[in-house]
C-alpha positions in Angstrom: -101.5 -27.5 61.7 -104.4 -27.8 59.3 -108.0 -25.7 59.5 -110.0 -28.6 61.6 -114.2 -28.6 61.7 -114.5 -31.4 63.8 -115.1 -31.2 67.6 -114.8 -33.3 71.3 -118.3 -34.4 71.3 -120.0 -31.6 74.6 -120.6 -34.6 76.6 -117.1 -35.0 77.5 -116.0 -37.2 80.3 -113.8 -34.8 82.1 -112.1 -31.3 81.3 -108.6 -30.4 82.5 -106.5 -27.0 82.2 -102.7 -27.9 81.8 -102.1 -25.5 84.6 -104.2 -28.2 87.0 -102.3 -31.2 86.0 -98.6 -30.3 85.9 -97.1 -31.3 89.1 -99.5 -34.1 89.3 -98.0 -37.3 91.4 -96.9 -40.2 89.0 -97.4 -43.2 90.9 -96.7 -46.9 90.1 -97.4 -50.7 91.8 -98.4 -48.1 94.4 -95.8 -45.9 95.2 -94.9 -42.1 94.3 -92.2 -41.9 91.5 -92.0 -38.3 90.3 -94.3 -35.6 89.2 -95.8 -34.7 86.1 -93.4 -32.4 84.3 -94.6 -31.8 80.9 -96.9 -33.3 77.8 -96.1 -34.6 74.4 -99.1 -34.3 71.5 -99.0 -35.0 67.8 -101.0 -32.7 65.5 -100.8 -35.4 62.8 -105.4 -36.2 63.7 -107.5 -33.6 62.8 -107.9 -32.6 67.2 -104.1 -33.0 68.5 -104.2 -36.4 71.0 -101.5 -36.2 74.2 -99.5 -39.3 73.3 -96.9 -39.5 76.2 -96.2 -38.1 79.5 -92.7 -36.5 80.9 -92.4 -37.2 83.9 -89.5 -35.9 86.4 -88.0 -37.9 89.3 -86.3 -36.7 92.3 -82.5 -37.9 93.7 -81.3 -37.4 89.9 -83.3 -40.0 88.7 -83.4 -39.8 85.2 -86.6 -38.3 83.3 -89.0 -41.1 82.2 -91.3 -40.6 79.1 -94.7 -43.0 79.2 -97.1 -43.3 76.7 -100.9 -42.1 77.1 -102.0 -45.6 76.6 -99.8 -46.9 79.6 -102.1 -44.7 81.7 -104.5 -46.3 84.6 -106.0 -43.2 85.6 -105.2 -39.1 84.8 -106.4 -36.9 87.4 -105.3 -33.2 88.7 -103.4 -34.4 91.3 -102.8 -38.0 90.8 -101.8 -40.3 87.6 -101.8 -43.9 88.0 -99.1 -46.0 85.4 -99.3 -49.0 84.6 -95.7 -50.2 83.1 -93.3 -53.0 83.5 -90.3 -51.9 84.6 -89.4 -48.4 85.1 -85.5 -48.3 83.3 -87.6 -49.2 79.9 -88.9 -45.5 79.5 -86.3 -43.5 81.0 -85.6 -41.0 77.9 -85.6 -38.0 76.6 -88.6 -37.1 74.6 -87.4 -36.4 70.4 -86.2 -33.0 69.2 -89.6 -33.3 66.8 -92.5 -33.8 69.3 -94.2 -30.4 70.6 -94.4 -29.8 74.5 -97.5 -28.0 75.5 -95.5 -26.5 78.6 -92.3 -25.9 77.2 -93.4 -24.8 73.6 -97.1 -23.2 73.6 -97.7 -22.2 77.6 -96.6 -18.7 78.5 -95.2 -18.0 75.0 -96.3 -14.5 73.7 -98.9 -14.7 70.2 -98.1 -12.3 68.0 -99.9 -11.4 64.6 -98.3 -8.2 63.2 -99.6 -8.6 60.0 -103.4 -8.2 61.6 -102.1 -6.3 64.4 -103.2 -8.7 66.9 -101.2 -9.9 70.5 -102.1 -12.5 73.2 -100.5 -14.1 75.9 -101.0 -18.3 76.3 -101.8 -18.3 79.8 -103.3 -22.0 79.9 -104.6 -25.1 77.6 -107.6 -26.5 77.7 -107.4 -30.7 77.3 -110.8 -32.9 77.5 -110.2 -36.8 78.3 -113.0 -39.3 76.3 -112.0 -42.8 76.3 -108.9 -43.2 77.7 -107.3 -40.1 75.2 -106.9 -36.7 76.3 -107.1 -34.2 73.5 -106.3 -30.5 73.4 -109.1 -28.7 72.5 -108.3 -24.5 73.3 -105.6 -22.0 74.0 -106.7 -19.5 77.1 -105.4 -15.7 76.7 -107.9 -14.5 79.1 -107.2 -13.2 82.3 -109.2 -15.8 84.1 -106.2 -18.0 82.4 -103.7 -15.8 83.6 -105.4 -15.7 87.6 -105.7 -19.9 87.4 -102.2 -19.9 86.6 -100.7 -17.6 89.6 -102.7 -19.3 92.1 -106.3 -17.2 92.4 -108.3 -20.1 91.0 -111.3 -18.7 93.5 -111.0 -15.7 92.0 -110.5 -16.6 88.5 -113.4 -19.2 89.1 -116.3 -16.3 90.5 -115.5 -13.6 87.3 -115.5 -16.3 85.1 -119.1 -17.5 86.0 -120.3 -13.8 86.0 -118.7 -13.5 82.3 -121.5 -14.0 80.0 -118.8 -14.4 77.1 -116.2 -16.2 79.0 -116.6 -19.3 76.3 -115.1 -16.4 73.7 -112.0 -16.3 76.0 -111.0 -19.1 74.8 -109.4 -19.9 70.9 -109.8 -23.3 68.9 -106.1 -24.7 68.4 -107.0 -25.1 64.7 -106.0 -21.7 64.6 -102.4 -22.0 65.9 -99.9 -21.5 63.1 -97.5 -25.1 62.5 -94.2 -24.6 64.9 -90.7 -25.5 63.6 -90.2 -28.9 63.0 -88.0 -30.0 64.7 -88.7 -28.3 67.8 -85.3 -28.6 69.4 -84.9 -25.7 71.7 -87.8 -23.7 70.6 -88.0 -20.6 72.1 -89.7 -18.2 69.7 -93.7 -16.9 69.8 -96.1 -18.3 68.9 -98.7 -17.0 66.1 -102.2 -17.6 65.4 -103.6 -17.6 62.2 -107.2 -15.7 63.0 -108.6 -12.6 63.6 -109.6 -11.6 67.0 -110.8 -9.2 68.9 -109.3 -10.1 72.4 -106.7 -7.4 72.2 -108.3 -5.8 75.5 -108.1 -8.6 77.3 -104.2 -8.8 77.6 -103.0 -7.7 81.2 -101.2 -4.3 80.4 -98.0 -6.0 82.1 -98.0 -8.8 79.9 -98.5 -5.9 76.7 -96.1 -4.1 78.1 -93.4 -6.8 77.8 -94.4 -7.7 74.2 -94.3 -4.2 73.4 -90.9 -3.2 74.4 -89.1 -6.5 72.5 -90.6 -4.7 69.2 -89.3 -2.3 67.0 -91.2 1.1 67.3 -92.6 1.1 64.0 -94.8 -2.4 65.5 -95.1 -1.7 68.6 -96.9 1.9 67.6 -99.3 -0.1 65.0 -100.5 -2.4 68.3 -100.6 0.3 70.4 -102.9 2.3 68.0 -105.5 -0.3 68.6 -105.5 0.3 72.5 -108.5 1.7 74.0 -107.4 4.9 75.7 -107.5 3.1 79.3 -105.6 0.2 78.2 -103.3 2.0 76.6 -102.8 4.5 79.4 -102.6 1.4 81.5 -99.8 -0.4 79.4 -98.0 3.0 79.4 -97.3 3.3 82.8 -96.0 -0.5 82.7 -93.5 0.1 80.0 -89.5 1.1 80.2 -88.9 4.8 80.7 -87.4 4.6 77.5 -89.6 3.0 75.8 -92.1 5.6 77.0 -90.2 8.4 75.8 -90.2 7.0 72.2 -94.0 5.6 72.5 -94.8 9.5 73.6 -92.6 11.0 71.2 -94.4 9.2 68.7 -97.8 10.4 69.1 -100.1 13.2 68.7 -100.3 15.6 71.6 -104.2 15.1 71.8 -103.6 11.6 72.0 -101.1 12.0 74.9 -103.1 14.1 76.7 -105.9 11.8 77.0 -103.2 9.3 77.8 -101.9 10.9 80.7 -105.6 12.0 81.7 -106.4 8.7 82.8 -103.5 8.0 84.8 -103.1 9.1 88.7 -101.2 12.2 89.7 -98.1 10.2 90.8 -98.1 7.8 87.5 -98.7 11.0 85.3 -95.6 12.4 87.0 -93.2 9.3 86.2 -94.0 9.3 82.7 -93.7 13.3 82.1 -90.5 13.0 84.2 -89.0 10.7 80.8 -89.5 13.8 78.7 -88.1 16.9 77.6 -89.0 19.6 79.8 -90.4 21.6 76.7 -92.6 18.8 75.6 -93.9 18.1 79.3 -95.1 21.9 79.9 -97.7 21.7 76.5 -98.6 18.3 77.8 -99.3 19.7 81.2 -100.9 23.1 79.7 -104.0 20.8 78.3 -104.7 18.5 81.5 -106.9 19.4 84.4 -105.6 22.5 86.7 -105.8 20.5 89.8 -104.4 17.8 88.6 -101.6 20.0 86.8 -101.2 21.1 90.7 -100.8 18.0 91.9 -98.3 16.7 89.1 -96.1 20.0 89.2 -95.8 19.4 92.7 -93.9 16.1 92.4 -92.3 17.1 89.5 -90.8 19.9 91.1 -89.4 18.4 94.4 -91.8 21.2 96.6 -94.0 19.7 98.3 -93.9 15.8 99.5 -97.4 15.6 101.0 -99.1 12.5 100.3 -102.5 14.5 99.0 -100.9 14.8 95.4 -100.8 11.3 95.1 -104.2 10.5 96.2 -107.1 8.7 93.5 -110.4 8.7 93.9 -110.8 5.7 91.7 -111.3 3.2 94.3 -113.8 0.4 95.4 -117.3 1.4 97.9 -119.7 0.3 99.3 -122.3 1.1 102.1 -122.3 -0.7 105.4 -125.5 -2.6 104.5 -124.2 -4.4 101.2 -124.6 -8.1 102.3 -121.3 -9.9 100.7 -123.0 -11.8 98.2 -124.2 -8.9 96.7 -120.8 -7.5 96.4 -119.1 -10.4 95.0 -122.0 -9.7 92.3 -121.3 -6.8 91.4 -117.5 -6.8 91.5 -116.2 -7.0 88.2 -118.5 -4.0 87.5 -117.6 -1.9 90.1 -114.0 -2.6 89.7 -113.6 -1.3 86.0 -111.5 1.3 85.2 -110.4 1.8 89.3 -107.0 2.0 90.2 -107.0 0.2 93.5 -109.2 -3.3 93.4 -107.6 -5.6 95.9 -109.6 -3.5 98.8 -113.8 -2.5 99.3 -114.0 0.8 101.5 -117.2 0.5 103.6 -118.5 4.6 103.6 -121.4 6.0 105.0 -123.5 8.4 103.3 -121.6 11.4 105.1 -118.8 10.0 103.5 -116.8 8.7 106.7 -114.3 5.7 106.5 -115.8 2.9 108.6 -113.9 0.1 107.7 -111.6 -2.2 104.9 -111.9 -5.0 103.4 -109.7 -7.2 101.8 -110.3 -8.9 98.2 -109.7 -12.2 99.8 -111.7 -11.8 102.9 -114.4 -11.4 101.4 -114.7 -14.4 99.1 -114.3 -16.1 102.2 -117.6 -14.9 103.7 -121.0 -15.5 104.1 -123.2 -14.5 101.1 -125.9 -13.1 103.4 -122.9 -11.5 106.1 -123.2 -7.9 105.7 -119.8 -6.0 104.5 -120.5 -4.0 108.2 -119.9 -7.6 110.0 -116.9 -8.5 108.3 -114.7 -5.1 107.7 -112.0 -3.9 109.5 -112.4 -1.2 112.0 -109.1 -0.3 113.3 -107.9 -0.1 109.4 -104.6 1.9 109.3 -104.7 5.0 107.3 -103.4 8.4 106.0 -103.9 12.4 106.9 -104.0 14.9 103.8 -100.7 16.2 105.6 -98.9 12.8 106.1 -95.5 12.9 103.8 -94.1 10.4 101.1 -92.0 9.2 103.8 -94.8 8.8 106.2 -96.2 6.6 102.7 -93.2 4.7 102.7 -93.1 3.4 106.4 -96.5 2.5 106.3 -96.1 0.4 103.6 -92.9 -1.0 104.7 -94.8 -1.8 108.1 -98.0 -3.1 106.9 -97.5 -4.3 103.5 -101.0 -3.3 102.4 -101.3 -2.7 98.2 -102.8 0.6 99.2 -103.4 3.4 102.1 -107.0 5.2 102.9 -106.5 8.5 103.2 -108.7 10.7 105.8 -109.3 14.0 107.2 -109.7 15.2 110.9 -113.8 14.1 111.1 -112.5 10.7 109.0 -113.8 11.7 105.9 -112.2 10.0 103.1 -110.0 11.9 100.7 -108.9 9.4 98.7 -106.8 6.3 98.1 -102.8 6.8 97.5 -101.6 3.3 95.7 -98.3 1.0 96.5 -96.9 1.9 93.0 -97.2 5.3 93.3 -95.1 5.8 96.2 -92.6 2.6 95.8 -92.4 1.7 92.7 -91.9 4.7 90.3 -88.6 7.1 89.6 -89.8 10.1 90.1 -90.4 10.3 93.8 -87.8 11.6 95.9 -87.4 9.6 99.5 -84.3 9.5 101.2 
């Protein structure tokens, strides 16, 4: 794909993301034949044009491919055809055309050589006259929030990022693919330099990581913030861990493991030799060495080792506008986001609320009118297996936990009690 200047004039007549417009209806003379299944572009104009639609039909109909210029109308949920008869187009598309779904969407970017990784999480395409033209990759997490369903929520951080336009990368600088595609299953690579690394979802970096050799995947993981990093870390394969750790300098570990909870901290010391874990252990934070020890060592199961106080508040009086406003900013670097905990200044629980409630409320409701009072929580003595119930009961992403006079302790995490090796309930 050659280095491109030239640009959709801003004035475009309408703006699509792929993600919006697979699965569209396909109608024709009026009646729903199929959805929209994928898109066919050439890269032989300076902006890749969509040339043809694939389109899928039900009852084992066979796949029908129909060109751009057959189209009435392209909208998210609705195309309109306009074709003579339907057996005319039903093929296959070529071996040599690229598929934005099947070739570019979802596939990992990887650019060892300037040690740079991103995730494809959507496509931009602008429609001007009757031609719809792809104009951007998306390797943000907005992308990666459209695509899994949270448009809201994807929408509201996206118009409170003030560089939200830089999430976005120019296809001029996607490398040419194999021609011909075939069955096309590699990555894909870009041919810039960026400096999005931090914006890849440590889940998604934790995949890409582990299908590299360790010599790689310790030059892209040298270019991790410490939180991201730590972050990826507890994502990865014990295995993978072990060699990542091994491979390190101790200082580097420690802070590593410093910005993890209690109960992740455990999981990943748990992978190593017992030698190696002491030193790490011997430079972290006494109480939290207390804590971690504890889990490590099978004597005690009480929930207050697993506990983080890295969790979203807010006083009574916060209307909700003001804390969707402030959300992203709040939320950075805390381990439990999907829930606000509504404190008073003494420190007492007085209510939940959930991520989604609130984007459903009233700007100018107060976070008092809208929390949960009879929330469902946690005592400082309550044990792993008390954890587990409750989240087998409730299915909640997290548990409050309180004293006697409801003061809260702290937050203990789903993952921390379900989802890692090291805990030990029967």
């Amino acid at each position: 794909m050659e280095q491109n200047t030239a640009k959709i004039p801003k004035k475009a007549e309408e703006e699509y993301f792929l993600s919006e417009v697979i699965g569209a209806k396909i109608r024709w003379k009026g009646k729903k034949i199929g959805k929209l299944s994928d898109l066919v572009i050439v890269e032989t104009a300076k902006i890749p044009e969509v040339t043809h639609l694939i389109v899928v039909r039900p009852f084992g109909y066979p796949a029908l491919l129909v060109p751009m210029n057959a189209v009435l109308s392209f909208g998210r949920k609705e195309i309109l055809i306009g074709i003579d008869s339907i057996e005319a187009y039903e093929k296959s598309p070529p071996e040599s055309v690229l598929l934005l779904k099947d070739h570019i969407l979802d596939k990992k970017v990887l650019d060892i050589e300037d040690k740079e990784v991103e995730v494809v999480y959507d496509i931009r395409l602008v429609r001007r006259n009757g031609k719809v033209y792809v104009t951007d990759v998306d390797v943000s997490r907005y992308g990666l929030l459209r695509r899994i369903g949270l448009k809201v929520i994807a929408n509201i951080i996206y118009n409170f990022n003030p560089d939200r336009e830089e999430q976005m990368i120019s296809w001029t600088f996607v490398q040419p693919l194999p021609s011909p595609m075939g069955s096309f299953r590699g990555n894909v690579k870009l041919n810039v330099l960026m400096e999005t690394l931090s914006e890849i979802h440590p889940v998604d970096l934790a995949d890409i990581l582990e299908e590299l050799d360790n010599e790689q995947r310790l030059l892209i993981f040298s270019k991790l913030d410490t939180e991201q990093a730590s972050d990826t870390l507890e994502e990865i394969n014990p295995n993978v861990q072990r060699e990542i750790v091994s491979s390190l300098k101790r200082e580097r570990v420690v802070q590593l493991i410093d910005e993890m909870t209690p109960g992740q901290a455990a999981d990943i010391l748990s992978v190593l030799p017992a030698s190696d874990a002491e030193e790490i252990l011997a430079e972290l934070d006494p109480e939290n060495v207390k804590k971690i020890h504890a889990i490590l060592d099978r004597q005690e199961e009480t929930i207050i080792n697993y506990t983080t106080s890295e969790y979203i508040r807010f006083p009574p009086e916060t209307t909700a506008g003001q804390a969707m406003s402030q959300y992203a900013t709040v939320a950075k670097d805390k381990d439990v986001i999907m829930y606000l905990y509504i404190i008073d200044e003494s420190g007492h629980l007085l209510g939940v609320i959930d991520i989604k409630e609130l984007l459903q409320a009233e700007g100018s409701e107060t976070l008092a009118d809208i929390m949960v009072f009879d929330y469902i929580s946690l005592s400082p003595d309550s044990t792993l297996k008390d954890a587990k119930e409750m989240f087998n009961r409730y299915d909640f992403r997290a548990l409050p936990v309180t004293d006697e006079e409801n003061r809260m302790v702290g937050v203990v995490p789903y993952r921390d009690v379900m989802n890692l090796t090291h805990h030990f309930i029967e």
